[in-house]
HTML snippet that shows the backbone in 3Dmol.js (N, CA, C, O; Angstrom):
<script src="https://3Dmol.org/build/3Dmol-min.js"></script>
<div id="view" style="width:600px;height:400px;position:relative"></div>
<script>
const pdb = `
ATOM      1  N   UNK A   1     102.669  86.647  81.598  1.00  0.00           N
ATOM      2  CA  UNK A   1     101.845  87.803  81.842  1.00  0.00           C
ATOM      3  C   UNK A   1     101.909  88.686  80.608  1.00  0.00           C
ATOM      4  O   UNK A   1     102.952  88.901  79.991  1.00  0.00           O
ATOM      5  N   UNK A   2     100.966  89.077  80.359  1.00  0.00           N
ATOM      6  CA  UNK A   2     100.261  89.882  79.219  1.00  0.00           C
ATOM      7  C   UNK A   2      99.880  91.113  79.431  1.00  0.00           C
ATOM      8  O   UNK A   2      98.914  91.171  80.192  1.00  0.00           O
ATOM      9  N   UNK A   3     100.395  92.464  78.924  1.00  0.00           N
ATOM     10  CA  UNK A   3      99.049  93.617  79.085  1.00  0.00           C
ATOM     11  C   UNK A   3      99.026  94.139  77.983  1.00  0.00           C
ATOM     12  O   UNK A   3     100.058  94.556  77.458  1.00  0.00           O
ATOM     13  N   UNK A   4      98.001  94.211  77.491  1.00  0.00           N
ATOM     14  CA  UNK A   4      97.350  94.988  76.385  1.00  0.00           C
ATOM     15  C   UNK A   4      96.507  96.106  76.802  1.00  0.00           C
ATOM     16  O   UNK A   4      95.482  96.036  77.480  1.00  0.00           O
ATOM     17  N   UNK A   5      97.190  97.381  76.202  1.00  0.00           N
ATOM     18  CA  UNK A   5      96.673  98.500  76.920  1.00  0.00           C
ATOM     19  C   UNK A   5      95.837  98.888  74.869  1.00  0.00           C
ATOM     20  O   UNK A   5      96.399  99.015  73.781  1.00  0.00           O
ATOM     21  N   UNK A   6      94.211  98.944  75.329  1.00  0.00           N
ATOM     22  CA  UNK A   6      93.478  99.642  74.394  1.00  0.00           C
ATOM     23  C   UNK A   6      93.911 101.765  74.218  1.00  0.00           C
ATOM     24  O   UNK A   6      94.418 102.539  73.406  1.00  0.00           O
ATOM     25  N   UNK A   7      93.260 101.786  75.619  1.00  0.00           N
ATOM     26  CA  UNK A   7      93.404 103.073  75.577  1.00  0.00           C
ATOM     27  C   UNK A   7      94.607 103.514  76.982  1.00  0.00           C
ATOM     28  O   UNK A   7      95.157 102.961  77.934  1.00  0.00           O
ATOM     29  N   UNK A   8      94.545 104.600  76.456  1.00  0.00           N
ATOM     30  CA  UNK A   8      96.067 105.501  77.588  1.00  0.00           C
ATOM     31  C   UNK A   8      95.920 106.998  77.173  1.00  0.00           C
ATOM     32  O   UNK A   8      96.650 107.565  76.359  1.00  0.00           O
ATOM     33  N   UNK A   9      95.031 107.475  77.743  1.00  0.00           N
ATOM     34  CA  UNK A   9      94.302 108.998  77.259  1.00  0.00           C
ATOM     35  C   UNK A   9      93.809 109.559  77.623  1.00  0.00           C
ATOM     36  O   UNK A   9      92.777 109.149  78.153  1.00  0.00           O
ATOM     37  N   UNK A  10      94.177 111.201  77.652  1.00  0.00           N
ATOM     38  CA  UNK A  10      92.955 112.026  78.670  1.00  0.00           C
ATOM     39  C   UNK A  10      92.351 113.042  77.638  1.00  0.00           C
ATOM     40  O   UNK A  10      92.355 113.083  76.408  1.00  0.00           O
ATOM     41  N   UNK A  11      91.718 114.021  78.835  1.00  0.00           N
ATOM     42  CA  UNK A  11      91.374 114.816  77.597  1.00  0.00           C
ATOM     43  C   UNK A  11      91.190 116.048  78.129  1.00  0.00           C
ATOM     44  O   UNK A  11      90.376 116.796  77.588  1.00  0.00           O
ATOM     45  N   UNK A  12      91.804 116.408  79.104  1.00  0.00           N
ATOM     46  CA  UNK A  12      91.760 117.653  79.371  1.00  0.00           C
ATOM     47  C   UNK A  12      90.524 117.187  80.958  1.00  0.00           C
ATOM     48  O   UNK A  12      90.461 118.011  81.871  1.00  0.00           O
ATOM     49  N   UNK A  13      90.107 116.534  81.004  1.00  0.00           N
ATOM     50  CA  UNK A  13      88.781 116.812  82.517  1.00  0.00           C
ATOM     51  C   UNK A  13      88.999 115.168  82.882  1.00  0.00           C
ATOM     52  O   UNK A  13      88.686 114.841  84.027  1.00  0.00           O
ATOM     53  N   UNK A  14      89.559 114.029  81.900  1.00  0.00           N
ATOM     54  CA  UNK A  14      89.413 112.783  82.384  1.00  0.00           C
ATOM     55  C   UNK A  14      90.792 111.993  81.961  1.00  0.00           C
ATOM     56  O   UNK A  14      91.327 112.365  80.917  1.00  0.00           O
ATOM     57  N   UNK A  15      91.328 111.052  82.617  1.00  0.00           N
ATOM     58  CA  UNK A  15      92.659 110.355  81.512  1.00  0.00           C
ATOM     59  C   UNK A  15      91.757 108.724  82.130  1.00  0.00           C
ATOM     60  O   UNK A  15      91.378 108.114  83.129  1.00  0.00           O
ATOM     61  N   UNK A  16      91.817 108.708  80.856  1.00  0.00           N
ATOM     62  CA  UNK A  16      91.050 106.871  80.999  1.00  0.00           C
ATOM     63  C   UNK A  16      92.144 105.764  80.720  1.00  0.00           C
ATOM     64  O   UNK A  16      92.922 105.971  79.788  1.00  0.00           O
ATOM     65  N   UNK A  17      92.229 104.910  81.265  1.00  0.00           N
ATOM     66  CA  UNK A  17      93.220 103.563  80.681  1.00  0.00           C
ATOM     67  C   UNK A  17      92.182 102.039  80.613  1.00  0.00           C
ATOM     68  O   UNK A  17      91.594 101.561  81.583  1.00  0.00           O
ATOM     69  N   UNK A  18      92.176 101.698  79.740  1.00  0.00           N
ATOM     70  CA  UNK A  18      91.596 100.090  79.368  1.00  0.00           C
ATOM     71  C   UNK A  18      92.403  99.489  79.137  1.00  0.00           C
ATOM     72  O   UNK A  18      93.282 100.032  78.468  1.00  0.00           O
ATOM     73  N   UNK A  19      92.532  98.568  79.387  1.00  0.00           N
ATOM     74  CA  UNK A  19      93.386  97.758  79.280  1.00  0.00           C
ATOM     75  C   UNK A  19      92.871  96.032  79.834  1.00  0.00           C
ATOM     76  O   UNK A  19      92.047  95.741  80.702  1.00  0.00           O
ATOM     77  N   UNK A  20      93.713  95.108  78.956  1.00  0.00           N
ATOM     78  CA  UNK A  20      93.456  93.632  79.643  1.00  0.00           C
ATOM     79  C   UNK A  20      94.284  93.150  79.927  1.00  0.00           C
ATOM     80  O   UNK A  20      95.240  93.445  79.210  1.00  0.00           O
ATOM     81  N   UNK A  21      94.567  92.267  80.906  1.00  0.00           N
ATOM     82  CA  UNK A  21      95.862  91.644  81.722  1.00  0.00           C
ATOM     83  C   UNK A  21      95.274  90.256  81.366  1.00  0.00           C
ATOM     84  O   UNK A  21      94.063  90.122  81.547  1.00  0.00           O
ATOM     85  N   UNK A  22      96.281  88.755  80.674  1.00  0.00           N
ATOM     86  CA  UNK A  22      96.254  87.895  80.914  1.00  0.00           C
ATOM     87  C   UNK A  22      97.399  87.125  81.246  1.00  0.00           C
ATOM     88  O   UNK A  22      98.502  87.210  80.706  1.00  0.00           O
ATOM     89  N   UNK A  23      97.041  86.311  82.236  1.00  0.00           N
ATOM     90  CA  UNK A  23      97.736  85.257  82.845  1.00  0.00           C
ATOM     91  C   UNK A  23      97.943  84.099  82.058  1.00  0.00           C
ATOM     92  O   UNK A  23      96.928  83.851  81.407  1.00  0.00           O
ATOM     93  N   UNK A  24      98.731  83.409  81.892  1.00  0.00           N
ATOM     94  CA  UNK A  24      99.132  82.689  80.984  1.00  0.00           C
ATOM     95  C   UNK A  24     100.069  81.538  81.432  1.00  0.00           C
ATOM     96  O   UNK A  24     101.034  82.006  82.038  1.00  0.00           O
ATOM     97  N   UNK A  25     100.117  79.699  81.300  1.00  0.00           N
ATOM     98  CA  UNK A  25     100.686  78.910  81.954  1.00  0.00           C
ATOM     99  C   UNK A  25     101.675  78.108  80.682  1.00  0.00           C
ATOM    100  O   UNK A  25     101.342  77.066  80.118  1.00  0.00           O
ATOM    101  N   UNK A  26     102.645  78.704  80.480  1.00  0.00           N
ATOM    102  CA  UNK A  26     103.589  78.761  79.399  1.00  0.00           C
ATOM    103  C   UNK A  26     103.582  76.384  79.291  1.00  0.00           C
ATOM    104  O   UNK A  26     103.619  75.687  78.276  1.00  0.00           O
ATOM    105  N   UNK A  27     103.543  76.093  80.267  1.00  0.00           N
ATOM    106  CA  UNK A  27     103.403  74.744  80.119  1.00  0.00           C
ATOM    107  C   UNK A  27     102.854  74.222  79.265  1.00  0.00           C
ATOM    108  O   UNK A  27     103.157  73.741  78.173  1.00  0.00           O
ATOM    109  N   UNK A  28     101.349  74.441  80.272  1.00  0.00           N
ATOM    110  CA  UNK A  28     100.568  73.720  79.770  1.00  0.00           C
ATOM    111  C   UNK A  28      99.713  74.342  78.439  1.00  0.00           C
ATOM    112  O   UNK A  28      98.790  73.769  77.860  1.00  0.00           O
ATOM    113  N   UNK A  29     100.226  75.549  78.149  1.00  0.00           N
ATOM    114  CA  UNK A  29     100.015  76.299  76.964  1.00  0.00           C
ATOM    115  C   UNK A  29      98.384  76.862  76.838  1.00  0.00           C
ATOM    116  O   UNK A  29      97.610  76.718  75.892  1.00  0.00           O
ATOM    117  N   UNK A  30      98.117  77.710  78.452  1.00  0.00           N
ATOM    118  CA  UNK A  30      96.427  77.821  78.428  1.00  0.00           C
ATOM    119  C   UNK A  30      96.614  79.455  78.987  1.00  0.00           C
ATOM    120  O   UNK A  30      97.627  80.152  79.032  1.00  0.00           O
ATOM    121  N   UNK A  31      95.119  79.766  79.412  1.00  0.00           N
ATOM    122  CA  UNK A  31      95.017  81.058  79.848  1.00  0.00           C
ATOM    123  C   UNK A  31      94.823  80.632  81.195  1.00  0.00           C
ATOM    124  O   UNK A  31      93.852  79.904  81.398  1.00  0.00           O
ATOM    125  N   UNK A  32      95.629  80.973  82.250  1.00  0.00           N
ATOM    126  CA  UNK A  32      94.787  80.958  83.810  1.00  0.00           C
ATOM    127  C   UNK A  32      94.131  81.903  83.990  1.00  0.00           C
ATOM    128  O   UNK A  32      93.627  81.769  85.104  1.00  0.00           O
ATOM    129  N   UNK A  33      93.710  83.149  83.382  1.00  0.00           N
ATOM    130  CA  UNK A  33      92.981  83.941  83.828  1.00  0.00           C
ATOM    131  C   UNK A  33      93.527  85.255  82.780  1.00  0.00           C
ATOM    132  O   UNK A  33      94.586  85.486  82.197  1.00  0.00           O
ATOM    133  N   UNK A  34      92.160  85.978  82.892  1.00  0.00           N
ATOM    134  CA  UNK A  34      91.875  87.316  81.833  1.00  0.00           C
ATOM    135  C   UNK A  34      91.223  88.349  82.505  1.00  0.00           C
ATOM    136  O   UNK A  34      90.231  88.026  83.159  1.00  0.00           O
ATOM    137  N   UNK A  35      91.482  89.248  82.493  1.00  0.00           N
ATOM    138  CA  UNK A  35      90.718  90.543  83.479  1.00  0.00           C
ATOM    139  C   UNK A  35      90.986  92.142  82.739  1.00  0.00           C
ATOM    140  O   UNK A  35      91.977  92.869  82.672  1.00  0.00           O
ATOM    141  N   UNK A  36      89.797  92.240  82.320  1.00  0.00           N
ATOM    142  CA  UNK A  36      89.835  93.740  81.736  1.00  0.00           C
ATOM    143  C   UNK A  36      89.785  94.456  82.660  1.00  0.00           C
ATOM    144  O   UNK A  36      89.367  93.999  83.724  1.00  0.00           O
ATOM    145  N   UNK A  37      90.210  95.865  82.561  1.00  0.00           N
ATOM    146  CA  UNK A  37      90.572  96.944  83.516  1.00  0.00           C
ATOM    147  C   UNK A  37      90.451  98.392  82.905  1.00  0.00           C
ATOM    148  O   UNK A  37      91.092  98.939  82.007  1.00  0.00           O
ATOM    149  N   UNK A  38      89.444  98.813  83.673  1.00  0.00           N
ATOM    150  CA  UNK A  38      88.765 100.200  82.955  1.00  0.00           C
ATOM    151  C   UNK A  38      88.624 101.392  83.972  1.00  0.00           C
ATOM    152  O   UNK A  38      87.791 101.372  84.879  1.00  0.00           O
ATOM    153  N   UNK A  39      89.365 102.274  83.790  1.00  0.00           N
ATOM    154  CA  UNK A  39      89.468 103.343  85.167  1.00  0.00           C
ATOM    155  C   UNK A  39      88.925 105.020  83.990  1.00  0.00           C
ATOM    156  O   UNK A  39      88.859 105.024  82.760  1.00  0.00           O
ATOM    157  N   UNK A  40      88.748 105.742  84.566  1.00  0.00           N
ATOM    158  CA  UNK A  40      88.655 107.057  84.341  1.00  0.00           C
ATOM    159  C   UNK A  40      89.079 107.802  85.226  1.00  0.00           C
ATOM    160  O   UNK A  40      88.622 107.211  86.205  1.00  0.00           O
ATOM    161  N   UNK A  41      89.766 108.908  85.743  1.00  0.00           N
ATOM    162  CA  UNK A  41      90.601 109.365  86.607  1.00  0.00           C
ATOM    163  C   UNK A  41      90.283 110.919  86.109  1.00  0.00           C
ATOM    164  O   UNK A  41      90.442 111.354  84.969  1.00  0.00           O
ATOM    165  N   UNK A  42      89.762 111.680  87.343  1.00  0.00           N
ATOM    166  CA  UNK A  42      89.420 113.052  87.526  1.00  0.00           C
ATOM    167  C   UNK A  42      91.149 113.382  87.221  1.00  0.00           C
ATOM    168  O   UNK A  42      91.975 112.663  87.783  1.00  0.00           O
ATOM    169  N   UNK A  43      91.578 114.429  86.368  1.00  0.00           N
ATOM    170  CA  UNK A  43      92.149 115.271  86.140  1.00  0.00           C
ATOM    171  C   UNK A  43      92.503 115.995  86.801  1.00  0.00           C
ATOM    172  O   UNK A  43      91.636 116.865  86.714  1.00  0.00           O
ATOM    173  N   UNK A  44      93.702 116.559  87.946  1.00  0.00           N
ATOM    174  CA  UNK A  44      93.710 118.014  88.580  1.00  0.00           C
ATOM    175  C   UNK A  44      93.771 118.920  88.019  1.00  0.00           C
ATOM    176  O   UNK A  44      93.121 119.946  88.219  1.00  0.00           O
ATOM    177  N   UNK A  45      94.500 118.739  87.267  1.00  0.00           N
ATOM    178  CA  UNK A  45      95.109 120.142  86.402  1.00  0.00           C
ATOM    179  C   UNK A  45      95.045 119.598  84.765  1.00  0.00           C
ATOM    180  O   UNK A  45      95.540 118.547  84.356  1.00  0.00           O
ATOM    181  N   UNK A  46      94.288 120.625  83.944  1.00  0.00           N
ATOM    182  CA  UNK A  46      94.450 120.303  82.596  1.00  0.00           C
ATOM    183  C   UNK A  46      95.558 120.443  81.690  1.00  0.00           C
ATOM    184  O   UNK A  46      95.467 120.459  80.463  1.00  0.00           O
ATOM    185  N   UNK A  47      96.847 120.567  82.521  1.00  0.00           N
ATOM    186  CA  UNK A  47      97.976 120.572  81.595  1.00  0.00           C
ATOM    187  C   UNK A  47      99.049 119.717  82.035  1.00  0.00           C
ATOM    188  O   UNK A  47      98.930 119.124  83.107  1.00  0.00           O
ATOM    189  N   UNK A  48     100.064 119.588  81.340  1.00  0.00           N
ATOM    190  CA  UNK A  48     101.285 118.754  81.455  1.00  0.00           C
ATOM    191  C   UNK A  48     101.387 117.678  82.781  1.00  0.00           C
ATOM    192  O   UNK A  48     101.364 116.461  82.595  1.00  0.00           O
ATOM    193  N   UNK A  49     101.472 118.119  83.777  1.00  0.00           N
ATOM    194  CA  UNK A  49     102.126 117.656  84.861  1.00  0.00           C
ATOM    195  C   UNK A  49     100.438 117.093  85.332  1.00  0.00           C
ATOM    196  O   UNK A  49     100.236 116.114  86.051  1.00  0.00           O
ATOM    197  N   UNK A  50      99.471 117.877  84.799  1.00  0.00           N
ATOM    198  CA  UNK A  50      98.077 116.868  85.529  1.00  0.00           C
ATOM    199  C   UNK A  50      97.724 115.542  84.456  1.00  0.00           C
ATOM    200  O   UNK A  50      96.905 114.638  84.623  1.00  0.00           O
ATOM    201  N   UNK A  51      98.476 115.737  83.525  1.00  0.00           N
ATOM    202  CA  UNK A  51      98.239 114.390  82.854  1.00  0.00           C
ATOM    203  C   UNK A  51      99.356 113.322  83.138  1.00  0.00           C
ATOM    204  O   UNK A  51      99.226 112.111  82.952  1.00  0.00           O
ATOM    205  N   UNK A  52     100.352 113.891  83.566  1.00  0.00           N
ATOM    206  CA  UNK A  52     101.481 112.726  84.017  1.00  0.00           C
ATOM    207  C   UNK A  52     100.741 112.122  85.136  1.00  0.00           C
ATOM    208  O   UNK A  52     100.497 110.924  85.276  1.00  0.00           O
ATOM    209  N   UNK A  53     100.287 113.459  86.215  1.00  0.00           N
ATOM    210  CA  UNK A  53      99.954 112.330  87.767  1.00  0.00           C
ATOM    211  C   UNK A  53      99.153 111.428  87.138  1.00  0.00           C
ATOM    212  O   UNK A  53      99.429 110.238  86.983  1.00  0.00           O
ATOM    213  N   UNK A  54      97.721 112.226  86.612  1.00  0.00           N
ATOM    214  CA  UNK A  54      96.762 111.232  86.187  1.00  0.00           C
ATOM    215  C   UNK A  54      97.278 109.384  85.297  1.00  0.00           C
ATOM    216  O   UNK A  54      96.930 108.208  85.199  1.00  0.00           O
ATOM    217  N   UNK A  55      97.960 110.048  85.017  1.00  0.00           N
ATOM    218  CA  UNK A  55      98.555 108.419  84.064  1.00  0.00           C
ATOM    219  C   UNK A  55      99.568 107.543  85.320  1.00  0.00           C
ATOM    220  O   UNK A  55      99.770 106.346  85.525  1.00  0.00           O
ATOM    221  N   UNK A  56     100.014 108.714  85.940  1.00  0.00           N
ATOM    222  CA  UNK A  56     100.988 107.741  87.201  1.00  0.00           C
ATOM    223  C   UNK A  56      99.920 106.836  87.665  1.00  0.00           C
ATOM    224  O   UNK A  56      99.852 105.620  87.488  1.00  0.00           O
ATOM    225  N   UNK A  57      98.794 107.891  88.512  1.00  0.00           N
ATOM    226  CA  UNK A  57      97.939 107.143  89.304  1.00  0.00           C
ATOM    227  C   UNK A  57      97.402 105.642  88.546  1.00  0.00           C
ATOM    228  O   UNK A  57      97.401 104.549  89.113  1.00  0.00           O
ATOM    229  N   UNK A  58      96.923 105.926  87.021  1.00  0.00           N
ATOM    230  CA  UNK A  58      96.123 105.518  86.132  1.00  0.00           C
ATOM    231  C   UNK A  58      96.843 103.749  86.370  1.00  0.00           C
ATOM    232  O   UNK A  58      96.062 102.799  86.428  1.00  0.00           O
ATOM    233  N   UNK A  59      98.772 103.477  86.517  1.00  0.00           N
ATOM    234  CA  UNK A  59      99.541 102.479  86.384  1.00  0.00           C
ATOM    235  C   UNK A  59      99.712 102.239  87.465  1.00  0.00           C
ATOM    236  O   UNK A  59      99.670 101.027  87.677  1.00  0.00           O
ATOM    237  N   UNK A  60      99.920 102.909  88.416  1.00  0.00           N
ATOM    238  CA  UNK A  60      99.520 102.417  89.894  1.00  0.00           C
ATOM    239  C   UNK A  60      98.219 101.346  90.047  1.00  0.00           C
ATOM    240  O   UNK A  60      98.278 100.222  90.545  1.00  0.00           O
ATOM    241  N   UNK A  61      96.999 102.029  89.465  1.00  0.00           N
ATOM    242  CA  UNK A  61      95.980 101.349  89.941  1.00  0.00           C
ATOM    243  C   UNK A  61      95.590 100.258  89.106  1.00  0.00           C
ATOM    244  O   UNK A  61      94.497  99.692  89.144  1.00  0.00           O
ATOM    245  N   UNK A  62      96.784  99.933  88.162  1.00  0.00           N
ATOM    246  CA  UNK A  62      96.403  99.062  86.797  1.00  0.00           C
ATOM    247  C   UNK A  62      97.497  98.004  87.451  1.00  0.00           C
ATOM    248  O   UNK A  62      97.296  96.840  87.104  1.00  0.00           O
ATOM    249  N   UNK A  63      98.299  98.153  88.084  1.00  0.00           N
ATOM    250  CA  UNK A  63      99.766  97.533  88.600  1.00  0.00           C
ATOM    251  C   UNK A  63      99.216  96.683  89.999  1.00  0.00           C
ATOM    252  O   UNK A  63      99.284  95.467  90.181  1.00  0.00           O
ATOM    253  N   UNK A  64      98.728  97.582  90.795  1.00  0.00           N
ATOM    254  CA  UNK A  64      98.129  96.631  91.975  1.00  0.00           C
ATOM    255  C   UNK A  64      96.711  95.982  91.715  1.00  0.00           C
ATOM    256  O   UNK A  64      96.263  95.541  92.774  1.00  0.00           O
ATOM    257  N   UNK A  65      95.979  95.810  90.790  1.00  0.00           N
ATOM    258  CA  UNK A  65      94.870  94.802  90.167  1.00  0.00           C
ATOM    259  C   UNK A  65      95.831  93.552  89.341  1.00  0.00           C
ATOM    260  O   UNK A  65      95.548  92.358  89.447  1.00  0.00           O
ATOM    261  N   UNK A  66      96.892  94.017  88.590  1.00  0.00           N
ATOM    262  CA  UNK A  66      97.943  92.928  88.059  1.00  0.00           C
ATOM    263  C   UNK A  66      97.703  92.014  89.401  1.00  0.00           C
ATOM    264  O   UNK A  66      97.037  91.005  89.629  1.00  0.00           O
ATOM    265  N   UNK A  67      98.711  92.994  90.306  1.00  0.00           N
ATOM    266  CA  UNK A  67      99.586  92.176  91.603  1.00  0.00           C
ATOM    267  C   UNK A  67      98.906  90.811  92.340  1.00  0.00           C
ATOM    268  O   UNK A  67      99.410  89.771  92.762  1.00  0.00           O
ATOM    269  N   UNK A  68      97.504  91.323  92.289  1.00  0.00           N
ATOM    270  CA  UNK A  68      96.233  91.296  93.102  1.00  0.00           C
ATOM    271  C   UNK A  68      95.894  89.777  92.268  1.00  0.00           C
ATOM    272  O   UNK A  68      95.671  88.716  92.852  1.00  0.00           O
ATOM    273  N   UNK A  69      95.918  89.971  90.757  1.00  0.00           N
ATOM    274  CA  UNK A  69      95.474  88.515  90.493  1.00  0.00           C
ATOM    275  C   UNK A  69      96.427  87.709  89.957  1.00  0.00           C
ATOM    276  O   UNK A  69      96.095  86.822  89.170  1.00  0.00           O
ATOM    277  N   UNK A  70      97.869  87.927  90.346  1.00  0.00           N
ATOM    278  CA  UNK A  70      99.010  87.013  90.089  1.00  0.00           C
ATOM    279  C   UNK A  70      99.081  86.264  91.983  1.00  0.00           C
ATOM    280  O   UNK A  70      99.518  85.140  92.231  1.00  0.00           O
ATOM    281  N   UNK A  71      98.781  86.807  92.568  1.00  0.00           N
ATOM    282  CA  UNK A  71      98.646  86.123  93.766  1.00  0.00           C
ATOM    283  C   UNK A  71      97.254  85.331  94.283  1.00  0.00           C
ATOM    284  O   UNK A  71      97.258  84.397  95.084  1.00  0.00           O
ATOM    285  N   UNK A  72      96.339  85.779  93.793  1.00  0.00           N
ATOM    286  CA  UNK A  72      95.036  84.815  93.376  1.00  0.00           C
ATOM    287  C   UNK A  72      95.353  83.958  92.693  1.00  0.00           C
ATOM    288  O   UNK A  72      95.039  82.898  93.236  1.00  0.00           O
ATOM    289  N   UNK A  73      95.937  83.765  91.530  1.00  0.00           N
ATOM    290  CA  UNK A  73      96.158  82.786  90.422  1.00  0.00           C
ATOM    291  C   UNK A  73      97.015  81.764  91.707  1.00  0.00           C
ATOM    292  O   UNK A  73      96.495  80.748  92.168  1.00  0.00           O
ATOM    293  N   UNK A  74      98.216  82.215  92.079  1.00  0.00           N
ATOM    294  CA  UNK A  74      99.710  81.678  92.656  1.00  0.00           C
ATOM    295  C   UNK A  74      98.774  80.824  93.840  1.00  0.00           C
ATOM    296  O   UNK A  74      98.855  79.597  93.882  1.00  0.00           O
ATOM    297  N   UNK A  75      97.887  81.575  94.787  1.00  0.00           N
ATOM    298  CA  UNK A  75      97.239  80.999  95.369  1.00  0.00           C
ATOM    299  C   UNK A  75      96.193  79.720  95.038  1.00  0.00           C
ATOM    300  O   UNK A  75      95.908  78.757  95.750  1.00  0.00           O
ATOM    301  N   UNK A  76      95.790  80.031  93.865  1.00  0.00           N
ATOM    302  CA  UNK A  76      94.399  78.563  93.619  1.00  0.00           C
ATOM    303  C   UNK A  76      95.196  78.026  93.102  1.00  0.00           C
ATOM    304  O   UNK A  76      94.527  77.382  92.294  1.00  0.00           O
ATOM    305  N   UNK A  77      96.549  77.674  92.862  1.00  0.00           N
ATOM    306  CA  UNK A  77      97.467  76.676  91.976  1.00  0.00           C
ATOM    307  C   UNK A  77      98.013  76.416  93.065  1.00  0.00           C
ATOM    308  O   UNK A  77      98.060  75.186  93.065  1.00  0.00           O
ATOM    309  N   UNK A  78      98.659  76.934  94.415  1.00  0.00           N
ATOM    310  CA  UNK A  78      98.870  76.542  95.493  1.00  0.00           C
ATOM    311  C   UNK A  78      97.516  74.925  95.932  1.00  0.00           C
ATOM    312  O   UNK A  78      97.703  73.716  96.065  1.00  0.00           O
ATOM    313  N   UNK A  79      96.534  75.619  95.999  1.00  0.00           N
ATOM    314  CA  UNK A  79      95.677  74.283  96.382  1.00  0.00           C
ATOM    315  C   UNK A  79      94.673  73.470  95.981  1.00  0.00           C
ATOM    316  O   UNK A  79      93.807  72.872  96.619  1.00  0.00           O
ATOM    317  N   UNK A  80      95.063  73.579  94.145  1.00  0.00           N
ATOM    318  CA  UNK A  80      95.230  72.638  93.377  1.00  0.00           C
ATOM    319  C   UNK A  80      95.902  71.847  93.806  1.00  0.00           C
ATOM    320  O   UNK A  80      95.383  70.915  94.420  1.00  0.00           O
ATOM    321  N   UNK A  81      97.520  71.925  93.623  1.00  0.00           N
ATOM    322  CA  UNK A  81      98.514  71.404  93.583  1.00  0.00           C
ATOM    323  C   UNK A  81      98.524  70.057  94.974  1.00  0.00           C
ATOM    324  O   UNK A  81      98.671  68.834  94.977  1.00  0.00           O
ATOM    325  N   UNK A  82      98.275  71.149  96.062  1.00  0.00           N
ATOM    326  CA  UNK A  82      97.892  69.983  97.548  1.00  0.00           C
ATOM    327  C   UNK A  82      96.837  69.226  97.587  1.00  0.00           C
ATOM    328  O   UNK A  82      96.808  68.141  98.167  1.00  0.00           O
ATOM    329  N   UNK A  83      95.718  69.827  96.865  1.00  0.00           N
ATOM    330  CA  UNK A  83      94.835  69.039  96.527  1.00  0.00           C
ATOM    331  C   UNK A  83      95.190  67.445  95.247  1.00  0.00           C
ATOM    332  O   UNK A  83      94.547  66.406  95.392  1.00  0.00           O
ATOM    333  N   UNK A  84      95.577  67.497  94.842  1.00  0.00           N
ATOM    334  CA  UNK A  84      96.446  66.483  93.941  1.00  0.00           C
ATOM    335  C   UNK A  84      97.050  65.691  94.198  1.00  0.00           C
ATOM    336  O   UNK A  84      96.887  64.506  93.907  1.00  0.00           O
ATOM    337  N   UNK A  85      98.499  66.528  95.247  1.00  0.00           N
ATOM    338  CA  UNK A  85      99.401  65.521  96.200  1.00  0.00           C
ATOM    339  C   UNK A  85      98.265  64.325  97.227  1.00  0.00           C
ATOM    340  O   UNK A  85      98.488  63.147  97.503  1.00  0.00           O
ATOM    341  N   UNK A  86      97.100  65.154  97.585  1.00  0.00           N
ATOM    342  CA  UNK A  86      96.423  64.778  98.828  1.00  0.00           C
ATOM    343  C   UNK A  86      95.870  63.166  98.018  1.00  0.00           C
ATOM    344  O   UNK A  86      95.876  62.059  98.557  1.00  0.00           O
ATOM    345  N   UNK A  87      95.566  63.395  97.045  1.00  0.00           N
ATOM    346  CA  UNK A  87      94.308  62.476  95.871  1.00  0.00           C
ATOM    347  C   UNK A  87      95.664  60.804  95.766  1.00  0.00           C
ATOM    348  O   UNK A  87      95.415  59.606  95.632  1.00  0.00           O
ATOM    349  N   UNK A  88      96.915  61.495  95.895  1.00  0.00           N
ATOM    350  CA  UNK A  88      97.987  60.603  95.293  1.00  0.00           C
ATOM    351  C   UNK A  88      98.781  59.662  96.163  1.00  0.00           C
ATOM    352  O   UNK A  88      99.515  58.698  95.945  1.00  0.00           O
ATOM    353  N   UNK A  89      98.302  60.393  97.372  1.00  0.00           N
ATOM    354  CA  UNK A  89      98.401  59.779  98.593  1.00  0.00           C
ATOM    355  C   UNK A  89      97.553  58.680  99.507  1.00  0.00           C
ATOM    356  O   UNK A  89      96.689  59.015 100.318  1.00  0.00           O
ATOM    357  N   UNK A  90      97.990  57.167  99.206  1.00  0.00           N
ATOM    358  CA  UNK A  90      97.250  56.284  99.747  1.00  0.00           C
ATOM    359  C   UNK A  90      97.204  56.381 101.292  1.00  0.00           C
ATOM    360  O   UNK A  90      96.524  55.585 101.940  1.00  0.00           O
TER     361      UNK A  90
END
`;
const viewer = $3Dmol.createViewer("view");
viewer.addModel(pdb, "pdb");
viewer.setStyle({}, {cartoon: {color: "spectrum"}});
viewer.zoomTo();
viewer.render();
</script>
């Protein structure tokens, strides 16, 4: 697993995060999957503590899209995998 965060920034009214998450199968030496991730996040407060929530929220919502396609991935390699056993089976 991979994240490459472009941006991590507000600006006083918005804190934006871009970023790309890739999945990666150290084996067989490929990508299982790539997913850019682009949020903008209303601001409460334009100082200190409204740019922390904003960036909390910002990794929260960057953390459960991770979660979200490491168990998609875990899942279609799940039935690959039975699908294979099934093929190998006379």
């Amino acid at each position: 697993m991979e994240v490459e965060l472009n941006e991590f920034s507000g600006d006083k009214q918005f804190f934006t995060i871009l970023a790309v998450a890739t999945i990666s199968d150290i084996d067989k030496k490929s990508i299982v999957s790539r997913k850019s991730f682009r949020q903008a996040l209303t601001m409460d407060t334009p100082d200190y503590p409204g740019y922390v929530d904003a960036a909390s929220r910002a990794i929260a919502n960057l953390s459960e899209e991770i979660a979200t396609a490491l168990r998609t991935d875990h899942q279609l390699a799940q039935k690959s995998d039975d699908a294979s056993e099934q093929t190998l089976d006379p």
